[in-house]
C-alpha positions in Angstrom: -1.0 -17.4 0.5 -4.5 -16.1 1.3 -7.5 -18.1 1.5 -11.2 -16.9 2.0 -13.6 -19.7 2.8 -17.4 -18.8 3.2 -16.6 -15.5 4.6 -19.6 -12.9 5.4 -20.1 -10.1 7.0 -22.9 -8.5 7.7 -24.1 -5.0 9.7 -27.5 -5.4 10.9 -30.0 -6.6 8.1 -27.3 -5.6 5.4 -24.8 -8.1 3.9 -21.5 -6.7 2.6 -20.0 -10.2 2.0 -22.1 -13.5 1.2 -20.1 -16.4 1.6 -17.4 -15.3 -0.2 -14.9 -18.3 -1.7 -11.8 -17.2 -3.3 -7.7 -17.7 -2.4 -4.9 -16.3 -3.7 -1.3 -18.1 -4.4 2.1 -17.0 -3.8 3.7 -14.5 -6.4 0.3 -14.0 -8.0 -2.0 -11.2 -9.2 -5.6 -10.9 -8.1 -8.0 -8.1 -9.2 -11.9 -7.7 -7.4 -13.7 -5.3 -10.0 -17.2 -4.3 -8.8 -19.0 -1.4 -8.1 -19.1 0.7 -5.0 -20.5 -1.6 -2.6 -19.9 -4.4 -4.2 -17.8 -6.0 -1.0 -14.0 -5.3 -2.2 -12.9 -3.2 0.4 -14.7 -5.1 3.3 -12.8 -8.3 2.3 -9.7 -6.2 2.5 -10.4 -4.8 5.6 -11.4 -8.3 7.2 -8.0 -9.1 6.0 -6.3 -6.7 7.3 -8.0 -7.1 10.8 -9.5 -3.9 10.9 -13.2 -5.6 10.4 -14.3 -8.7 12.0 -16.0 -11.5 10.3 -19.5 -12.6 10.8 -18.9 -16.1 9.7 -16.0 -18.0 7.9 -12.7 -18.2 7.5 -9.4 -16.0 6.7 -5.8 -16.7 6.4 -2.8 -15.4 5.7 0.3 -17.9 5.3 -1.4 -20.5 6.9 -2.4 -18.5 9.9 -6.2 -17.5 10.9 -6.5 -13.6 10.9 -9.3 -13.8 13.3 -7.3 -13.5 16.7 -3.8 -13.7 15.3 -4.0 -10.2 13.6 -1.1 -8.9 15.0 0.9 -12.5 14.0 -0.7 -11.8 10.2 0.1 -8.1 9.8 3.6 -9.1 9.8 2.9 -10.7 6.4 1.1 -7.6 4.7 1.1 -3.9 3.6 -1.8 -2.2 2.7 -2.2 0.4 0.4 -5.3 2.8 0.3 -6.3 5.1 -2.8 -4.7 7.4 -1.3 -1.4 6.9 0.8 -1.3 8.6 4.3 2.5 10.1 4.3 4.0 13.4 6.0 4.0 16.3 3.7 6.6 18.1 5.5 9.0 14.9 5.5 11.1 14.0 1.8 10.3 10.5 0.4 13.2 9.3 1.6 12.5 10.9 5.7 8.7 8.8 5.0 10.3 5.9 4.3 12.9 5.8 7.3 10.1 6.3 9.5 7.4 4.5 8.2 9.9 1.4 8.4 11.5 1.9 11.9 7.8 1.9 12.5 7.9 -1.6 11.3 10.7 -2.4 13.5 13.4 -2.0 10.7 16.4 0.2 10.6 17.4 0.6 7.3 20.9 3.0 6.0 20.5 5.8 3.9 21.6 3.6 0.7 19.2 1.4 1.2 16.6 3.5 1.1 17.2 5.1 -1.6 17.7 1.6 -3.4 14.1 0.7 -2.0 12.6 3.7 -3.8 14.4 3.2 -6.6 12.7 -0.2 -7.4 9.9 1.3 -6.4 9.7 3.5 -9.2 10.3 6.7 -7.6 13.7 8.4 -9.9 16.4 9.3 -7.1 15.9 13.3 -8.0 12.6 13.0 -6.2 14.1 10.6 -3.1 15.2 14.4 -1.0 12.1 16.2 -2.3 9.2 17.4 0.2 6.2 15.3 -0.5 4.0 18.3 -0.6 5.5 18.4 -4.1 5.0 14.9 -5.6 1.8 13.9 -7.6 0.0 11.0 -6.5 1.6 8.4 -8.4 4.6 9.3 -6.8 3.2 9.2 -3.4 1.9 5.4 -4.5 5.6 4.5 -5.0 6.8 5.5 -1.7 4.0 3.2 0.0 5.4 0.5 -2.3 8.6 1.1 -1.0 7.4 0.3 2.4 5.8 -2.2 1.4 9.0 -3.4 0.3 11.6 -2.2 3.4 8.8 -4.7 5.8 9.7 -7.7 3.4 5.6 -7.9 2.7 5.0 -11.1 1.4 0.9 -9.9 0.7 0.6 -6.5 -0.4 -3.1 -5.2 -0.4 -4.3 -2.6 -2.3 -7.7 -0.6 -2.3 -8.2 1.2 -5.4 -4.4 2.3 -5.7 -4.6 3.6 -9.6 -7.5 5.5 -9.1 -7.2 9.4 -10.1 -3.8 8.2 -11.4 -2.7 9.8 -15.0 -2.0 7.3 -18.0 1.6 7.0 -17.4 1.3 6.7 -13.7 -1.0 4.0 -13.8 1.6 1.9 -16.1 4.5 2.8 -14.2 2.5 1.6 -11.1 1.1 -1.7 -13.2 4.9 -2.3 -14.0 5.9 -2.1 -10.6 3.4 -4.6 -9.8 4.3 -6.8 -12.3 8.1 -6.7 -10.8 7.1 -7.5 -7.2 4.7 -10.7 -8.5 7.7 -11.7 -10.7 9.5 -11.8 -7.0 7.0 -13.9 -5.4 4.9 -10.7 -3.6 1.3 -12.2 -3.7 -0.9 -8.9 -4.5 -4.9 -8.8 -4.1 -6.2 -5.5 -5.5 -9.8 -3.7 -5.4 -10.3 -1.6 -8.4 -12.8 -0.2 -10.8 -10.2 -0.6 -13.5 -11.7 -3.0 -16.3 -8.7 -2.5 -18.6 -5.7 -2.3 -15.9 -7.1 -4.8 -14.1 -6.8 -7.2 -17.3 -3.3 -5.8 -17.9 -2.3 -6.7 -14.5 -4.2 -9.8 -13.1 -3.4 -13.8 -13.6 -6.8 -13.6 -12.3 -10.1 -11.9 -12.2 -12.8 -11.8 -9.9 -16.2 -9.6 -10.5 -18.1 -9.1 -6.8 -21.8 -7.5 -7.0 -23.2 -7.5 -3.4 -21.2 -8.9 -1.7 -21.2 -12.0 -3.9 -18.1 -13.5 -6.1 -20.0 -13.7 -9.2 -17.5 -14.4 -11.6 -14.0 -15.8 -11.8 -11.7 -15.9 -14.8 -7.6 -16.3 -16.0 -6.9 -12.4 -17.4 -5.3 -13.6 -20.0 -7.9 -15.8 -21.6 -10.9 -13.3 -22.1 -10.3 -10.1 -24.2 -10.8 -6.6 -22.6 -14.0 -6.0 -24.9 -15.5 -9.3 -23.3 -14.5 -8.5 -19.9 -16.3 -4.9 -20.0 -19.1 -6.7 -21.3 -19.3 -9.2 -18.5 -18.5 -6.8 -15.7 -21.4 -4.5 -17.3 -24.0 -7.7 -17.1 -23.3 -8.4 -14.0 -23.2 -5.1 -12.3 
C-alpha cells in the first residue's frame, strides 16, 4: 500500500532522508522510532505531498505521489500530534464539516456511529471541543479518518502528551482499523507503544533506516536497548 524506494531529501548541504527503503502492506502496522530529526516526519510529509522529494520514489496504492498528489490524498488521513479542530464546534459539528470537506455528506446517525468506533463515548458526541482532553480530540480525527473511507492513515506523533489510558484506548483503536484492512504508518518516540502496536518496526537516525524488525519477535527491554545504540 505504500512503498518508499531510495527516497531522499535534502535542504541545501543537509540530508533529512538518505535513500530511504521501506513499504508498508495493506491492513498493517508500521512504527518509525527515532529522535527529533531523525527523518520521520519528512517521510510523512513527502507522503502526504506537502514536501517534495529530492530523489526517489513514493506511492500510494500503486500511484506515484510526486504529481498525482491530489489523486493519492484520496487514499489518506493524516493525523498530527496535535489535531487542528474548531473549539467552538461539538465533536459531532467537527466531524460533519471536516467530512463534507471531503466531499461526503453523512446523517446525523452516522456520525455519531463514526465516533462511536472511534472511541469517543456518545455523552461527549454534542459536547464543545473546548472541553475534551487530547485523547478525545485524537478520536474525532480518527473518526474522519474513518467518514473519508482512508485506506492509509498517517500519523505524526499522535500519543504524544497522551495519559496512560488514552494512549491504550488510542492503541486499541488502532488495532481495530488494521484488523479492517486500514494500513497505518506512525512516527513516534514511543519505545513501548510502538512495540504494543506495530507488526513492524523501523529505527531512523539521520535520515537513515537503520534498523528493521517484526514487533513481536524482540522483547521491549531489547528494543530500548537497540533504539538507545543506535540513537
Amino acid at each position: 500500500m505504500i512503498i518508499i524506494k531510495d527516497l531522499t531529501k535534502k535542504y541545501g548541504e543537509f540530508t533529512a532522508l538518505n535513500q530511504l527503503n521501506l513499504h508498508v502492506r495493506p491492513g498493517e502496522i508500521y512504527c518509525l522510532l527515532g529522535a527529533n530529526g531523525a527523518g520521520k516526519t519528512t517521510t510523512i510529509n513527502i507522503l502526504l505531498g506537502f514536501v517534495s522529494p529530492s530523489s526517489g520514489q513514493v506511492s500510494i496504492n500503486g500511484y506515484p505521489v510526486t504529481g498525482n498528489a491530489s489523486q493519492t490524498k484520496k487514499y489518506l488521513a493524516y493525523i498530527p500530534e496535535t489535531v487542528t479542530l474548531y473549539p467552538n464546534l461539538t465533536g459531532i459539528e467537527n466531524l460533519k464539516f471536516f467530512s463534507s470537506l471531503a466531499g461526503y455528506t453523512i446523517n446525523k446517525d452516522e456520525l455519531s456511529q463514526l465516533l462511536i468506533k472511534a472511541g469517543l463515548q456518545e455523552v461527549a458526541h454534542q459536547k464543545s471541543l473546548r472541553s475534551y482532553s487530547k485523547g478525545m480530540r485524537q478520536k474525532v480525527g480518527i473518526a474522519i479518518a474513518l467518514a473519508k473511507n482512508a485506506k492509509v492513515l498517517l500519523l505524526d506523533e499522535p500519543i504524544s502528551g497522551l495519559d496512560p489510558k488514552a494512549a491504550n484506548e488510542f492503541s486499541e483503536t488502532l488495532k481495530s482499523l488494521s484488523a479492517g484492512g486500514t494500513t497505518i504508518l506512525m512516527a513516534t518516540h514511543d519505545i513501548f507503544r510502538a512495540r504494543e502496536v506495530a507488526h513492524r518496526i523501523g529505527i531512523m537516525n539521520e535520515g537513515n533506516l537503520v534498523s528493521e524488525l517484526e514487533a513481536q519477535k524482540i522483547s521491549a527491554n531489547k528494543l530500548e536497548q537497540l533504539y538507545l545504540k543506535t540513537v
